[in-house]
C-alpha positions in Angstrom: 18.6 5.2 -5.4 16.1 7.7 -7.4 14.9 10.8 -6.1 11.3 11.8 -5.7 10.7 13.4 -9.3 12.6 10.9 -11.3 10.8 8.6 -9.9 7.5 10.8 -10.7 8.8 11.3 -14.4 9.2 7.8 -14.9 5.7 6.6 -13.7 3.8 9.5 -15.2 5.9 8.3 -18.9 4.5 4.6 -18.1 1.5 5.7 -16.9 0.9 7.4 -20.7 2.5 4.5 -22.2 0.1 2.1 -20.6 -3.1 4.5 -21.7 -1.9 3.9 -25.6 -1.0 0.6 -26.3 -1.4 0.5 -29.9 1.5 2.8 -30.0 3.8 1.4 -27.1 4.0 -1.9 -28.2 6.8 -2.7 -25.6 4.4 -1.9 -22.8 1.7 -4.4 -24.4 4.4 -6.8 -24.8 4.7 -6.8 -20.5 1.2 -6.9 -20.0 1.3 -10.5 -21.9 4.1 -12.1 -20.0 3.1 -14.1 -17.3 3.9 -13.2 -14.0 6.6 -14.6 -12.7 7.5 -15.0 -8.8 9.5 -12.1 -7.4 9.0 -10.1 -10.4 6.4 -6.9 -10.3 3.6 -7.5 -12.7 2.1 -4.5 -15.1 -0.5 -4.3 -12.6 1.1 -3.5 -9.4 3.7 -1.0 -11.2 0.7 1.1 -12.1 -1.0 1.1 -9.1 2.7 2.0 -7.7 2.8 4.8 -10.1 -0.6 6.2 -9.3 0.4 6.7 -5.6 3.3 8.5 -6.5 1.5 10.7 -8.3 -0.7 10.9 -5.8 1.7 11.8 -2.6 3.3 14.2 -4.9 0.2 16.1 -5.6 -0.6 16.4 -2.1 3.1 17.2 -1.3 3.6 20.0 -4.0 0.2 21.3 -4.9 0.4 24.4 -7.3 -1.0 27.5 -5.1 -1.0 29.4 -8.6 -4.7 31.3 -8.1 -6.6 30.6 -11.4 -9.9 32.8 -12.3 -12.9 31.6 -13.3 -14.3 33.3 -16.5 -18.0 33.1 -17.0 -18.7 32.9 -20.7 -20.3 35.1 -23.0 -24.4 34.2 -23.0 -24.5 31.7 -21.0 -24.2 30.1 -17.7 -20.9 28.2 -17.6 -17.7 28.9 -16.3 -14.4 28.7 -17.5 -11.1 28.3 -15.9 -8.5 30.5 -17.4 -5.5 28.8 -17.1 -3.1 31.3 -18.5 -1.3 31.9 -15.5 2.3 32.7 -15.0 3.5 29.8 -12.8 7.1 29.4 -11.8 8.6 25.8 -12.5 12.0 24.6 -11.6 14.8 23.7 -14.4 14.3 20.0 -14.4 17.7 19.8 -16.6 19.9 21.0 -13.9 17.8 19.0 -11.5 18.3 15.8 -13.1 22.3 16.4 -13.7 23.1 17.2 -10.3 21.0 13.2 -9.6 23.3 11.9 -12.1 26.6 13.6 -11.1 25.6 13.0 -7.2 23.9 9.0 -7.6 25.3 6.3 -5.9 24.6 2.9 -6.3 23.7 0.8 -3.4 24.4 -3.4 -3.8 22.1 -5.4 -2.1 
């Protein structure tokens, strides 16, 4: 079992991995395997990653209020994003997953 941000961690990572292939060469190295029966292909473990994403963003949407600045001469605006926002401490996060995992057999 993973719990909801791992999970989010892990397909956000693959999600960038997938967007530079040159670099990841392991992730280019899946997307040339054939698919096999009862195996997830490349494909559907993005699209899997994109909805977690997705509910998470919807879940947990940052309320953080962020101004618009219009610029100097001219029409356009810009968003200053140099807010103070408060995040949790994803290290002590992730060591109470691995200190309280279990492992279910199917």
């Amino acid at each position: 079992m993973m719990f909801g941000r791992l999970t989010q961690k892990h397909g956000k990572n693959y999600l960038r991995e997938a967007l530079d292939l040159e670099y990841y060469t392991h992730v280019e190295s899946a997307l040339r395997v054939p698919e096999v029966a009862g195996e997830v292909s490349h494909r559907i473990h993005l699209d899997h990653c994109i909805e977690l994403l997705r509910q998470s963003l919807m879940c947990h949407l940052d309320l953080t209020p962020i101004p618009r600045l219009r610029l100097p001469n001219s029409n356009l605006q810009h968003a200053n994003q140099d807010q103070v926002h408060t995040c949790r401490d994803f290290s002590s996060i992730r060591n109470w997953v691995v200190e309280n995992s279990i492992v279910l057999e199917n």
